[in-house]
Structures are given as C-alpha cells and as structure tokens.
C-alpha positions as CSV (number, residue, x, y, z in Angstrom):
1,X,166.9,143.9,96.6
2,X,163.4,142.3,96.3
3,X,161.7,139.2,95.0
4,X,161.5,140.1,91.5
5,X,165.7,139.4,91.5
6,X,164.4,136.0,90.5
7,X,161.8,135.9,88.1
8,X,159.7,133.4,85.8
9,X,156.4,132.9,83.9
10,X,155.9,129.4,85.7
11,X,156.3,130.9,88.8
12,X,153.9,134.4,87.7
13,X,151.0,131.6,86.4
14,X,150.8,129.4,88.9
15,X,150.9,131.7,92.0
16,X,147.6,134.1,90.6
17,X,146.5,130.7,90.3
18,X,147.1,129.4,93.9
19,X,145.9,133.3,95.8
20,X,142.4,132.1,94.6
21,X,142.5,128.6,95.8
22,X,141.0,128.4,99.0
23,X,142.9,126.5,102.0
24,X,140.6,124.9,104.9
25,X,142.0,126.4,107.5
26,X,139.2,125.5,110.2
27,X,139.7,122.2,109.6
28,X,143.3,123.0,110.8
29,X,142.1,124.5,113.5
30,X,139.7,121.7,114.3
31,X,142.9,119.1,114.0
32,X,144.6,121.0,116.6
33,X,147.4,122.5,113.6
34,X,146.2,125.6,113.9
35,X,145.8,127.9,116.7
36,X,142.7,130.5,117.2
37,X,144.9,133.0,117.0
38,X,146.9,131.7,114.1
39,X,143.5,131.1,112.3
40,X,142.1,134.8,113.3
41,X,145.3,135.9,111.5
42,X,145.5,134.0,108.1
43,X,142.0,134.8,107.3
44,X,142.7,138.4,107.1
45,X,144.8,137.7,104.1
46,X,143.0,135.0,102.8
47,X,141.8,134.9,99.3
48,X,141.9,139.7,99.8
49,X,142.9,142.1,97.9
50,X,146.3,143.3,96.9
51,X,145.3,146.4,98.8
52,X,143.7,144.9,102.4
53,X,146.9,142.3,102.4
54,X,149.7,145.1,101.8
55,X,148.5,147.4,104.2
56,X,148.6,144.4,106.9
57,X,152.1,143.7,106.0
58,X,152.6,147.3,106.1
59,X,151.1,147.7,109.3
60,X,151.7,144.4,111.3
61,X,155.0,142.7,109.1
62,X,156.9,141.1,111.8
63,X,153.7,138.9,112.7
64,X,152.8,137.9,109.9
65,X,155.8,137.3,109.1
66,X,156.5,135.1,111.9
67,X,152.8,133.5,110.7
68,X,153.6,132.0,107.6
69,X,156.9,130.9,109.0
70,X,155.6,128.8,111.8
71,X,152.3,127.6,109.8
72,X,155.4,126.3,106.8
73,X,157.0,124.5,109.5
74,X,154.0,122.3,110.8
75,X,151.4,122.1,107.7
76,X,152.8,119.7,105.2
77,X,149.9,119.9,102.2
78,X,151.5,120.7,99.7
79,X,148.8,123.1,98.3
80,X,149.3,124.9,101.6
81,X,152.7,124.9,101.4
82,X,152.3,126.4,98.1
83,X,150.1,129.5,99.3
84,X,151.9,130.0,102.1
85,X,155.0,130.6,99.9
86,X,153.1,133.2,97.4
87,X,152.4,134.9,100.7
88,X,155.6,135.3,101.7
89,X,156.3,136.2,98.2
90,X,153.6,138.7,98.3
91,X,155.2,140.3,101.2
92,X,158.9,140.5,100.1
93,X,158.1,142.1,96.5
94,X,159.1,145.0,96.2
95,X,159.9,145.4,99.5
96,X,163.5,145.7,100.6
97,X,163.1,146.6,104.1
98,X,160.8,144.1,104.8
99,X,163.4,141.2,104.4
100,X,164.5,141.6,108.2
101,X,161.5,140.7,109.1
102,X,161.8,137.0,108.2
103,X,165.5,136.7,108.7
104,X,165.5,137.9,112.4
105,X,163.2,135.4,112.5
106,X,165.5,133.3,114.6
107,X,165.5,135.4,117.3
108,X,162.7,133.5,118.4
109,X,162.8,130.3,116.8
110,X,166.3,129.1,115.7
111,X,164.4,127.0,113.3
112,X,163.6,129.6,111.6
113,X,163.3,131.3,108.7
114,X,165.9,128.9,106.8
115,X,164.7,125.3,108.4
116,X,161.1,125.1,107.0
117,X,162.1,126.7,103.8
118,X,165.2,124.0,103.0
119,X,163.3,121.7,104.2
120,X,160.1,121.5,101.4
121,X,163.4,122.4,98.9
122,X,162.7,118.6,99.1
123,X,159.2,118.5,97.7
124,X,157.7,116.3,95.1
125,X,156.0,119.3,93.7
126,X,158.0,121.8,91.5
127,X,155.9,124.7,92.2
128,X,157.0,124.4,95.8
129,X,160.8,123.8,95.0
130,X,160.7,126.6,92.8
131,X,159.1,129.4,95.1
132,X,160.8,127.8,97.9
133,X,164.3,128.4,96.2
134,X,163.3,131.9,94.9
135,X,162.3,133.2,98.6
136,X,165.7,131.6,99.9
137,X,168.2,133.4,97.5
138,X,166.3,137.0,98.5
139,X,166.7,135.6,102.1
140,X,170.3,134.7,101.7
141,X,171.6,137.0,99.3
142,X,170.4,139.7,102.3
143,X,172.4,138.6,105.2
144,X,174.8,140.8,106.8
145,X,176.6,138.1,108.7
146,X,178.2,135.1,106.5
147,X,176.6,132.3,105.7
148,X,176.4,128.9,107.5
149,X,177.4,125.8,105.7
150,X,173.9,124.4,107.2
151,X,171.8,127.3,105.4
152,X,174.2,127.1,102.1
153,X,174.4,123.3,101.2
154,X,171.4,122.1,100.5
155,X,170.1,125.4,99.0
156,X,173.1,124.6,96.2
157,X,172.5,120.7,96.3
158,X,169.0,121.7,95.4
159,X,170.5,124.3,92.5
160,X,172.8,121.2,90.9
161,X,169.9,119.2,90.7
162,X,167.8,122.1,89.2
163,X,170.5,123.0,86.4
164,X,171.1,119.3,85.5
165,X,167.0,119.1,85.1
166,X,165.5,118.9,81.9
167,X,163.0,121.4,82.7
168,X,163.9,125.0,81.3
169,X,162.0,126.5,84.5
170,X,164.4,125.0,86.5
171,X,167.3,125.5,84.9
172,X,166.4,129.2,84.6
173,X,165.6,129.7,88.5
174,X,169.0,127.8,89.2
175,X,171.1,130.0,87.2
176,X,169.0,133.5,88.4
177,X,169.7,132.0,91.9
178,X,173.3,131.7,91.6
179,X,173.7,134.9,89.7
180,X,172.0,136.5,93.2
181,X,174.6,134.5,95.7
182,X,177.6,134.4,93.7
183,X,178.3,138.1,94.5
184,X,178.6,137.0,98.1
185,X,182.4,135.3,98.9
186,X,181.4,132.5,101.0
187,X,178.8,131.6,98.1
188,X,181.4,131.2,95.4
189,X,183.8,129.2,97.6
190,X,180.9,126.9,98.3
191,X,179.4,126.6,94.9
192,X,183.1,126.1,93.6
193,X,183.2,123.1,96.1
194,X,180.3,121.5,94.6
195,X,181.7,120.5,91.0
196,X,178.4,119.5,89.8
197,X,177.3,123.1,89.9
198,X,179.9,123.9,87.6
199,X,179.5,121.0,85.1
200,X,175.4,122.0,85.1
201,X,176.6,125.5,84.0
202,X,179.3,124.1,81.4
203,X,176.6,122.0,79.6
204,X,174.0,124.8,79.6
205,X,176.5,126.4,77.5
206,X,177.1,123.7,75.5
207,X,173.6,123.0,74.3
208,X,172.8,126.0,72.1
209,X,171.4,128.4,75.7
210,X,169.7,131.2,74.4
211,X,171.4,134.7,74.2
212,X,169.9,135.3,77.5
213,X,170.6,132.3,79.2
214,X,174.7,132.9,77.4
215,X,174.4,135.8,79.4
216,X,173.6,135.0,82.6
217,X,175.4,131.7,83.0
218,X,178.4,133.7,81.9
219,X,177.6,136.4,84.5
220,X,178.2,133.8,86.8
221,X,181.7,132.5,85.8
222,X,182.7,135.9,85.7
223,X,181.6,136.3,89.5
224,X,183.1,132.8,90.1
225,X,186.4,134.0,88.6
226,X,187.2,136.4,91.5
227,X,188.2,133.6,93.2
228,X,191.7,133.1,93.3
229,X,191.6,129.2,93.0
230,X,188.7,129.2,90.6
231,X,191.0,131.3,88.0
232,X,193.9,129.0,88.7
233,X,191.8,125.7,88.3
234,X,188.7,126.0,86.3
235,X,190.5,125.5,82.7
236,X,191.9,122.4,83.8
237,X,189.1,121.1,85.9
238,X,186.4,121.8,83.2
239,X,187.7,123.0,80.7
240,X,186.1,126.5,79.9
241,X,188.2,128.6,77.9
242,X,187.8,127.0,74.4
243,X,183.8,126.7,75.3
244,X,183.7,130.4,76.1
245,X,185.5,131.4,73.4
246,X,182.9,129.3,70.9
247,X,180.0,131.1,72.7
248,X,181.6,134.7,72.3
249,X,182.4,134.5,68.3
250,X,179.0,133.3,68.0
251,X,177.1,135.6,70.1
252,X,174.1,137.5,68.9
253,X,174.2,140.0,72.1
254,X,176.9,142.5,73.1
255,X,176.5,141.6,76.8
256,X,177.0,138.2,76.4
257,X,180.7,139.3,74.5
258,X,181.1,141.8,77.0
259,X,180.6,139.1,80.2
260,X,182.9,136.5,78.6
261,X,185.8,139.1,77.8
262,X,185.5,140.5,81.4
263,X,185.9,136.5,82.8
264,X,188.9,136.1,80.6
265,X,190.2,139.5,82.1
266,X,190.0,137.8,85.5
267,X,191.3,134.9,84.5
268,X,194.6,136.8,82.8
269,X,194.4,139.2,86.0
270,X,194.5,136.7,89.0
271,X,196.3,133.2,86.8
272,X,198.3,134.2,83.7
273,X,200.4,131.3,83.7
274,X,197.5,128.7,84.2
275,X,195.2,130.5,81.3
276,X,197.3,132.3,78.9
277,X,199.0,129.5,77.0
278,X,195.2,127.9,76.4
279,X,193.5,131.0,75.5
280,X,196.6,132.0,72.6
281,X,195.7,127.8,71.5
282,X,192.0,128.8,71.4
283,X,192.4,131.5,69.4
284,X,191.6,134.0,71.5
285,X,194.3,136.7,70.0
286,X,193.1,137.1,67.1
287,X,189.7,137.2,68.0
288,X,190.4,140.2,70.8
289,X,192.2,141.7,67.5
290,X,188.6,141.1,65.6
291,X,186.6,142.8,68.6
292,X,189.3,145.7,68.9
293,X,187.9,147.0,65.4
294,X,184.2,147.0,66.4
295,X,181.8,149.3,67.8
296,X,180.9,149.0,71.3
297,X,178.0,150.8,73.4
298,X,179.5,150.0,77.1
299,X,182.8,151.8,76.9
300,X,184.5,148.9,79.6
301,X,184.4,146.4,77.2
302,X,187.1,148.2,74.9
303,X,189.4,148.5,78.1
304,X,189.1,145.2,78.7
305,X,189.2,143.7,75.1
306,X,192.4,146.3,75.3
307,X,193.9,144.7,78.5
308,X,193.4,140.7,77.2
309,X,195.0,142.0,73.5
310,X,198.0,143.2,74.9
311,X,198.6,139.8,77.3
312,X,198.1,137.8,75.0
313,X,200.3,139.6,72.5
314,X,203.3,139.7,75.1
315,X,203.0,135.8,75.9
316,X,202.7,134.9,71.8
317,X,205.9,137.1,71.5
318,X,207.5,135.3,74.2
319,X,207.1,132.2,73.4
320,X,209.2,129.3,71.5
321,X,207.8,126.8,69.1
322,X,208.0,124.0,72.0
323,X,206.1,126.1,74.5
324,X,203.6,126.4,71.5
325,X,203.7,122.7,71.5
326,X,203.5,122.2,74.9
327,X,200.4,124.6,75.5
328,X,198.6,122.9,72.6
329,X,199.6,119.6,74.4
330,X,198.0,120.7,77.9
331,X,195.0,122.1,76.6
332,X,194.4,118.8,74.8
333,X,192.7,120.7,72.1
334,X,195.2,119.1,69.5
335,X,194.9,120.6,65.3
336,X,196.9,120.1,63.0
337,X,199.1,123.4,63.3
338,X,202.6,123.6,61.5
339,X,204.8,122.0,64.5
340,X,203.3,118.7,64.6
341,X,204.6,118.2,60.8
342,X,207.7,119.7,61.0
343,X,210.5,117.1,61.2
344,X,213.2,119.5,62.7
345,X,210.9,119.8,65.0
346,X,210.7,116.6,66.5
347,X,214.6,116.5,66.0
348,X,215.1,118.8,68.0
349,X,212.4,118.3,70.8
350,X,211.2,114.7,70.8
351,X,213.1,113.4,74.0
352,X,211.4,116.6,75.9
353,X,208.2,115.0,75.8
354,X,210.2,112.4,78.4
355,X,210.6,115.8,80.7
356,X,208.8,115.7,84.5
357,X,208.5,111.9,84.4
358,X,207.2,111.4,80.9
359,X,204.7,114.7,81.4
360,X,203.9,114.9,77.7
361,X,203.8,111.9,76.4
362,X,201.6,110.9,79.1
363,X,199.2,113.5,78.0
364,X,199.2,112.0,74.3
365,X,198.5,108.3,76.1
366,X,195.5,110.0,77.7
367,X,194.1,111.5,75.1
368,X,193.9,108.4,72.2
369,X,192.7,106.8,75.4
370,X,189.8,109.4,76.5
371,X,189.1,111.7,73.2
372,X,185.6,110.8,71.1
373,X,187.6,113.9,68.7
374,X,188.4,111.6,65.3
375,X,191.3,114.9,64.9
376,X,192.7,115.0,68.5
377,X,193.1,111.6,68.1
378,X,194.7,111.2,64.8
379,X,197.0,114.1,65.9
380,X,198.0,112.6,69.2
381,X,198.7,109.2,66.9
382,X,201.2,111.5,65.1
383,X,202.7,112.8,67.7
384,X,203.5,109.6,69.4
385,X,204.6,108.2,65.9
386,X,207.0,111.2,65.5
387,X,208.2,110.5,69.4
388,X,209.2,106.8,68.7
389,X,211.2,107.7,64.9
390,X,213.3,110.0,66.8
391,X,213.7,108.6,70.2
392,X,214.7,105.2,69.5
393,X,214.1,104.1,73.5
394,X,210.3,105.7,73.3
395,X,209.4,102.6,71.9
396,X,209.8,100.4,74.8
397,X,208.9,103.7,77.1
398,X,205.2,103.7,75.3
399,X,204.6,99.7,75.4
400,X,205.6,100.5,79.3
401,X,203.0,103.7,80.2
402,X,200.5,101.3,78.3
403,X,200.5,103.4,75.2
404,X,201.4,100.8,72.3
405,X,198.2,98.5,73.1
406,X,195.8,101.6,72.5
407,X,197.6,102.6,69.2
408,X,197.2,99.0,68.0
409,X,193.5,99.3,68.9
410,X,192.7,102.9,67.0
411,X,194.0,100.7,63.5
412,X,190.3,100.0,63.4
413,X,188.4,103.3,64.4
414,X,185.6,104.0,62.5
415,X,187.6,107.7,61.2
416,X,189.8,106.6,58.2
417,X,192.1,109.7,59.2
418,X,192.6,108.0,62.6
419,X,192.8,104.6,61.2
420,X,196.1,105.9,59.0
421,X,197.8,107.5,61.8
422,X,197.5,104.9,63.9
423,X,199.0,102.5,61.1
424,X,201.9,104.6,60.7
425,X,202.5,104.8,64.2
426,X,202.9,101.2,64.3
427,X,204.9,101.2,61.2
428,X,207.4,103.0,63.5
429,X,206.7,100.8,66.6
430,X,207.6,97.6,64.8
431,X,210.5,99.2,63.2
432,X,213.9,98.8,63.3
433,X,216.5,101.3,62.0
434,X,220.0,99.7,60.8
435,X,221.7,101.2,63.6
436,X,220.3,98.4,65.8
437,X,221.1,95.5,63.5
C-alpha cells in the first residue's frame, strides 16, 4: 500500500506548487518554534531534489519522520502545515515499508502520528484537509492492531462532511478514503454508525456520478455489505436496492454492473428475507435474466449474476399474490401492477392489511403522508379506497390512525391522477352500503 491509494489532480497541482514555496524557518527558530537541530534538519529537504530528499528518507526515515510529526504538531501556518504534509507525502509514496515509521510514532509521543494529523482535519484551508485526510487513510488502513474510536471518528466525521460537499475534489477523496478503510471490520461497523456517511454515498448515486465515481461508491456498499446488520438493514434504512438497480441497467462500465451484482449477492447471501421480496419488486429478476445472456470479460460476474437468478426465481415461485402485495407494500415503491385492480383481490385480502396492529394499512397512511411520487400516492389512495369498500369497519379504523384527513387533503394535489383517486376514496368514506340502513 502506498500514498497513491488516494489520488487527485487538486492534490498533484497544488503540492508541485507548495515544494517550491519557501517556508521561513529561521524565523521559527528565532521565535523559539523551532529547535537548532530541528532547523539543521528541515533544510536538508528544503526546496531539494527528488533525488537528495529520497535518499535522506532512505537513509535516516525514522527522524525525519518523527520531524515533520513534531513540527505539524506545534507550527500552525497553514502554508507550513501544507508543506509539511507534501513531505510526508513525499516520503510515504511509493513506499510501503516506510509507513511504520510514522505509525510507531507513538512510541515516543502518544500524541503522535494520529493527534496533529486529525487535528488540522479541521482546517479552513482545503488543501490541508485534503492531504491531511489522504495521509491518514494510508496511516490507518496500515495498522495491524484495531482501530481506536479516538483515531476513527473524526477521520469519518471529516469524510461525511467531505461527501455531502459540493466540491467534486472532496467528494472524490471521501469516497477513495472509505474504499481504503472499508476493507478493515472495525471501519465498516463505524462508518455504518455514522448514517450520514451512508446518505452522502446514496445521493452521490442519485445525481448522475460518473461511471467511475458508480463504481467506486458501489465498491463501497459492496464492502459495507459484509456486514451482517448492514445487509439486514440498509434497504429499509435507505433505501438502496431500487437506486442500485437504476444505476446497474443504466451503466456504461462492466465494473460498475459487476460491483452492484456482487452487493446484491451479499445482500441475498447474509439477509434473504429482508432483501429478496424488494429486489423481485424492483425488477431485479428479469434484469439478472437480461445480464445472463450477455458477454462478460470477468468470469465472477456470470456466477454471481447465476447465484442472484436462481434466488430470486425460487422466492417469485414461492410466493402468493398477497406476499406480492405485501412486498410491494414494504418497499413503498407502489405501481400500478395487476393486484391493486383486482377486485377478488381485495375480497379476499382486504382485512389482512388490519394484520400486526394495522401493519399495512399503516404503511399506506405513511406514504400519502410522506411520498412527493404523484403514482405512489395515487396508488396508495387506491389501496386504502379498496380497504374501506370491502371492510366496512376500515372506515372508522382510517379516521382513527389519522388517515381520512390526509385523503381529504390529496382532493386538491396539483397531479389530476392523485386528485381522482383521492375523490373516489372519499366517495367510499362517505358511503354507506344498504346493509347499514
């Protein structure tokens, strides 16, 4: 492993930039900052060659390793900051073995190497966040012993805030960071406990991410999906599986088919029952049916694309028109599929939406209360409409769980569809059959 895990152009530019800068170190020295020693040391390196600075670091690593260390911890310009960072840089690149030299740092300093380097993770200047954050993950993504909470939380407080930026450079540092941690199991436990890590990734994904950036974001829910919880909860916390599932029918790249199907392999693997009935809603079947009769160059795709087909095939076959129903229902991706307009349907199975304490038709009450979707909400309307004409006490159920004021309201949506759902749901609200005259 070596510094060049996590690349980008705004980190390349501005660090040729800041190795020609020069840094007044004597007038560190004169302020009492800098030691003689210290001073004798830096200016070996300062503003040399590639050659004359390697074959220090080659020759004397573990001081100057310790150097730039100690002068991060006490000099707080943030121009020196930022040379001091492309030193350190310098030094890692390409340079596995050399990475022990600044994590047994602590041996004599505690402090160090982590405390300076979370520490400016706070900077005002991006440069310094940046390089800062790129150093870390090579640091952390090398140590043998499992990470501290102390070392670990604000490095991925800083990532949240990085994929949540605006700023493409961050966003792209974030996401090269996480795909260098996520390997590690402590790292995915804590990045799964930081939801807004999750919800950066989901939007990047959402917001038309280049092939690349489909990639690597999927790289990392593929990593995070090892986790037993993760694969239990992430379709209902976030809702990933329909997204995913967009992103792979459109993809322009292989890979990025190829990362997605191996996430939905964990996902089937380690949480059948929590990610099956979503992914056959999706669409997912036929589209592992679609990818079964192409030509692929990695030869592990086809096993898994083999492996998700045959799942999915045994739940379909499994399965009764309710459970369809009901997985639809759960997903809250709502179309208008055949059951919702079948009357026998609702005949048959309109009291089980009272089931588990009203489980399903509190679902429908959620989602004409939450959904901006103009047809999850005029199917939901539909549904509930279909409840009350064949469960003559859902009537005064609905008014109770809140539902009949929200219907009322959705008579004047801006979506005509919506609009004449929600009219004939109150139709059957108001009604009353001649069985109760």
């Amino acid at each position: 492993m070596s510094i060049t895990l996590v690349s980008n152009p705004y980190l390349d530019e501005n660090s040729a930039k800041i190795r020609a800068k020069p840094v007044p170190w004597e007038g560190y020295q004169r302020a009492g900052l800098v030691t003689t020693e210290e001073l004798a040391l830096i200016k070996k390196v300062d503003r040399q060659t590639r050659p004359k600075i390697e074959s220090l670091h080659a020759s004397d690593g573990q001081t100057y390793a310790l150097l730039y260390l100690r002068l991060l911890k006490k000099l707080q310009r943030i121009d020196t900051q930022s040379f001091i960072l492309v030193l350190i840089a310098d030094a890692l690149t390409d340079h596995e073995e050399r990475i022990p030299l600044f994590t047994n740092a602590s041996q004599t300093d505690p402090e160090l190497p982590y405390g300076p380097l979370l520490r400016i993770l706070d900077s005002q200047d991006d440069f310094v966040q940046l390089k800062a954050a790129q150093i870390l993950t090579v640091l952390l993504s090398s140590e043998k012993s499992p990470l501290q909470s102390q070392q670990l939380q604000p490095f991925l407080n800083t990532l949240a805030q990085f994929v949540a930026n605006t700023s493409l450079n961050k966003r792209d540092v974030a996401v090269q960071c996480l795909e260098a941690v996520l390997p590690r199991p402590e790292c995915r436990r804590a990045v799964w406990a930081n939801p807004s890590l999750i919800v950066g990734l989901v939007d990047i994904l959402k917001n038309n991410a280049s092939p690349q950036m489909q990639y690597q974001v999927g790289f990392c829910f593929w990593l995070l999906t090892f986790e037993q919880e993760v694969s239990e909860q992430i379709q209902k916390r976030f809702d990933i599986i329909p997204l995913l599932v967009e992103v792979a029918q459109n993809a322009a790249k292989e890979k990025v088919i190829r990362v997605i199907v191996a996430t939905f392999k964990n996902l089937v693997a380690k949480a059948p029952t929590a990610n099956l009935p979503v992914m056959l809603v999706a669409q997912l079947l036929p589209f592992t049916k679609n990818l079964a009769g192409r030509k692929w160059t990695d030869e592990d795709i086809v096993e898994d694309i083999q492996y998700l087909r045959d799942e999915l095939s045994a739940r379909f076959e499994s399965m009764t028109t309710f459970d369809e129903y009901h997985s639809e229902l759960l997903s809250g991706h709502l179309s208008w599929t055949p059951v919702h307009e079948s009357d026998l349907f609702w005949k048959e199975n309109a009291t089980k939406l009272n089931d588990n304490n009203y489980e399903l038709l509190k679902i429908l009450i959620r989602l004409i209360n939450e959904s901006t979707d103009p047809t999850v909400l005029a199917v939901a309307l539909h549904d509930i409409g279909q409840y009350v004409k064949h469960y003559e006490r859902g009537k005064k159920i609905l008014t109770d769980l809140g539902g009949k004021t929200r219907v009322m309201e959705l008579m004047s949506n801006s979506n005509p569809d919506v609009r004449y759902q929600a009219l004939i749901s109150v139709q059957l609200l108001v009604s009353h059959p001649w069985a109760a005259v």
